[in-house]
C-alpha positions in Angstrom: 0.0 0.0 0.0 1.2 3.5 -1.0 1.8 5.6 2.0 -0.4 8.8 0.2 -3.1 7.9 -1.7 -5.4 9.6 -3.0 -8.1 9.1 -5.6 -10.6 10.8 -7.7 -9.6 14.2 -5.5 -11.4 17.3 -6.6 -11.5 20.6 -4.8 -14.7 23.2 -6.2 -15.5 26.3 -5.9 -19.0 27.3 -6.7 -20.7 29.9 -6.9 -24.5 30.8 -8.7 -23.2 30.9 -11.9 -20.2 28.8 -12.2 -17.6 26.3 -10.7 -13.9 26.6 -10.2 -12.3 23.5 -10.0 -8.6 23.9 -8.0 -8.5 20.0 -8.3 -9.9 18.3 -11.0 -9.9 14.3 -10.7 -6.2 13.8 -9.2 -4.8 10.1 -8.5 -1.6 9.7 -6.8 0.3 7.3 -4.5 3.6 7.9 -3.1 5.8 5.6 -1.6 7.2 6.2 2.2 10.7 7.6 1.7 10.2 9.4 -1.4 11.1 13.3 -1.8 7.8 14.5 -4.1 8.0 17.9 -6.1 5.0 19.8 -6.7 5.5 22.6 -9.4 3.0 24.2 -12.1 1.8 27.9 -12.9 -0.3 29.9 -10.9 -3.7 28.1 -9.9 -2.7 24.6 -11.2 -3.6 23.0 -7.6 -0.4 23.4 -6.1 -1.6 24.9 -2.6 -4.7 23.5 -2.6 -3.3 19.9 -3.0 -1.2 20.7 -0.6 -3.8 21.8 2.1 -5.8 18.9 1.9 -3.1 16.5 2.5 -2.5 18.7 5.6 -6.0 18.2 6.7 -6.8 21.5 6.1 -9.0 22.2 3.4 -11.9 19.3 2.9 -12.0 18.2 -0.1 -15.1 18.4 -2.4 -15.1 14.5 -3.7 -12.7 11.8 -3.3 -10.4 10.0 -0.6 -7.0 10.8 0.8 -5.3 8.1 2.8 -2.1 8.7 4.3 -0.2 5.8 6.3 -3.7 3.9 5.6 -5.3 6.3 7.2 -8.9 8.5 5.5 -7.8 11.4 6.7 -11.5 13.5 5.6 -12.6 10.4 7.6 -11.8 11.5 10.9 -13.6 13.7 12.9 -12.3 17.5 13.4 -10.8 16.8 16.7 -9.1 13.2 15.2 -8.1 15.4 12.3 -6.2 17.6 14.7 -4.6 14.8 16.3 -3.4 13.6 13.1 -2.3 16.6 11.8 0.6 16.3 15.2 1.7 13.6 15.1 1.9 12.8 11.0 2.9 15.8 9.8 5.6 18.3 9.9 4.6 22.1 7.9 7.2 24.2 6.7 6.3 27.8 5.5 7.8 30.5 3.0 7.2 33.0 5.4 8.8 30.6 8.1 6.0 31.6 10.8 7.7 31.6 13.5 6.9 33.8 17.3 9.2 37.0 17.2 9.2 37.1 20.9 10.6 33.4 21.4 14.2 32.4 20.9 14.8 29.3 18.4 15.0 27.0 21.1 11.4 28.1 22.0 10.2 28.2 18.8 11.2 24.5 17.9 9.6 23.4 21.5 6.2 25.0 20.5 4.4 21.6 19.0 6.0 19.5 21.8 3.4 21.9 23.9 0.4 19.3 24.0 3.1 16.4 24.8 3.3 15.6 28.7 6.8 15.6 29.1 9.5 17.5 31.1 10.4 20.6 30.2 14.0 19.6 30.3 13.6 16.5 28.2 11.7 18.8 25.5 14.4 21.3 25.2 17.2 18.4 24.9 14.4 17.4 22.0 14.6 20.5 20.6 17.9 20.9 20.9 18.9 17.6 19.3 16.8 18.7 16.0 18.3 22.4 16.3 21.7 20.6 15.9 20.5 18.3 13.1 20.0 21.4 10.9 23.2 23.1 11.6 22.0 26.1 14.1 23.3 24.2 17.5 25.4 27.6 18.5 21.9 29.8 17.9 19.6 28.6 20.4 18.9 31.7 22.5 18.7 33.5 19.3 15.3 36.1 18.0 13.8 35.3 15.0 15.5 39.3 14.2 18.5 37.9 14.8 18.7 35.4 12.3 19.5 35.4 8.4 16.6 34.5 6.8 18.3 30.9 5.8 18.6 30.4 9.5 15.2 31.2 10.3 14.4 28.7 7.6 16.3 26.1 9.5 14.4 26.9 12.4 11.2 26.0 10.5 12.2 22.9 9.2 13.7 22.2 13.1 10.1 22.9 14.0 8.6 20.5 12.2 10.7 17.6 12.6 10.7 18.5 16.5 7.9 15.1 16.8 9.5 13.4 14.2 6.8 13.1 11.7 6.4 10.8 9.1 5.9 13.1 6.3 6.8 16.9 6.0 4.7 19.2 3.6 6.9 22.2 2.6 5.1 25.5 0.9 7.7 27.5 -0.9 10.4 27.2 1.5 13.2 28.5 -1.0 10.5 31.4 -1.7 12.3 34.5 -0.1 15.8 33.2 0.1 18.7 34.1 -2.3 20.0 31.3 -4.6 23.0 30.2 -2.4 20.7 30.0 0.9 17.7 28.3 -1.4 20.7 25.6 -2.4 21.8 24.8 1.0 18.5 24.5 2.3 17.6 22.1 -0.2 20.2 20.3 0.5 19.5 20.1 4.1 16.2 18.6 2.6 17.5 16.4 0.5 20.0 14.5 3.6 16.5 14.7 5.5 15.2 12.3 3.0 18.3 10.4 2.5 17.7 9.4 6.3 14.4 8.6 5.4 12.1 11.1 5.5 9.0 11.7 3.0 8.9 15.1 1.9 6.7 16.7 -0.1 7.3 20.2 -1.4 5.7 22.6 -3.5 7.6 25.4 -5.3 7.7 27.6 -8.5 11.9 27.1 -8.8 12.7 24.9 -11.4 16.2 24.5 -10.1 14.9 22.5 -7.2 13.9 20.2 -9.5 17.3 17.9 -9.3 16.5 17.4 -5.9 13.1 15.4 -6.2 13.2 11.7 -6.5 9.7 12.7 -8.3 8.3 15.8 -10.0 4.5 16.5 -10.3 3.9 18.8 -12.9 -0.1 20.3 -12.4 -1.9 22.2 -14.8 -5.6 23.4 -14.5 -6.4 21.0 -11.0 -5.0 17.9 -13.0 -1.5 16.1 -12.7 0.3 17.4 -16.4 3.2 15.1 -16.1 4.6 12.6 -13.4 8.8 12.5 -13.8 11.0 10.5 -11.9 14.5 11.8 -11.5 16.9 10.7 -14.0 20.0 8.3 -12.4 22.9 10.3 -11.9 24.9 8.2 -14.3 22.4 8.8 -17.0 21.9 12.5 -16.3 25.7 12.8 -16.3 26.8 11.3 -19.5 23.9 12.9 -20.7 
């Protein structure tokens, strides 16, 4: 079983007159493990796909099973719980509290999880370190380059260890050598393992997808897999 699946998805928007449809008939599985692009011109799908498989926008027909799971099946308050402990979000505009240092920041969705306090800062900590920021932990938001505060997003969301991490733009508003080193730091995340799927509007993060989704008017346009490195390189 594909760890994403959805089928027959479609998203409308309707009003007296007429019907928009954001998503138009989408089926796709995705294998755990698997780093998925999502690129296509403005209002292909792209953010709305992406907000229903974060359980945030219902969907108008159709089923989206993640880990097995009908995620439109659950009640609200299920839906929630899911949402915590399957998924990690990661933002363009990073979203992160100007008033709490990185370390705090990162802690933030280990708030509904009884634990110490000391054992979620050595959690936080530990993912802090993973992405390269281990000396900037009593650091502002304002005092961080915006590739740092980037980090601290990503940090954020891998704080519960999710099994998949949806990421909107996250190369957006950075320049072109902090965009590369941050997908790179995505690209070791899912060489460890982790399923990532990420929608952006740069086509030179394609290289970094094991798979490129290509929308166009609510429907899938093309489906590439990345080409071996051997291949692409004597090509």
């Amino acid at each position: 079983m594909a760890f994403i699946d959805i089928q027959k998805l479609r998203k409308s928007y309707c009003n007296e007159a007429d019907c928009i449809h954001a998503l138009d008939q989408v089926d796709l599985q995705v294998e755990e493990g698997v780093f998925l692009g999502v690129m296509g011109p403005s209002g292909s799908g792209k953010s709305t796909l992406l907000s229903i498989l974060g359980g945030l926008c219902t969907p108008t027909e159709g089923k989206v099973l993640i880990d097995g799971i009908d995620l439109y099946g659950l009640s609200s308050e299920k839906r929630a719980d899911f949402r915590r402990e399957y998924l990690g979000f990661v933002f363009q505009s990073f979203n992160l509290i100007p008033y709490l240092t990185a370390q705090e920041n990162v802690m933030l969705p280990l708030a509904v999880k009884n634990l110490p306090v000391k054992q979620k800062r050595e959690m936080a900590n530990q993912v802090l370190e993973r992405v390269g920021l281990e000396q900037r932990l009593s650091h502002l938001p304002a005092q961080l380059s915006g590739g740092e505060q980037e980090r601290v997003a990503i940090a954020r969301a891998l704080v519960n260890s999710p099994p998949l991490i949806l990421a909107d733009e996250p190369t957006g508003s950075l320049d072109t050598v902090t965009s590369q080193e941050i997908m790179t730091l995505f690209a070791e995340l899912n060489d460890d393992g982790q399923t990532i799927l990420m929608v952006t509007h740069n086509a030179e993060n394609r290289p970094y997808f094991d798979r490129t989704l290509m929308l166009r008017d609510g429907r899938i346009a093309e489906d590439l897999l990345r080409m071996p490195k051997v291949l692409a390189e004597a090509g």
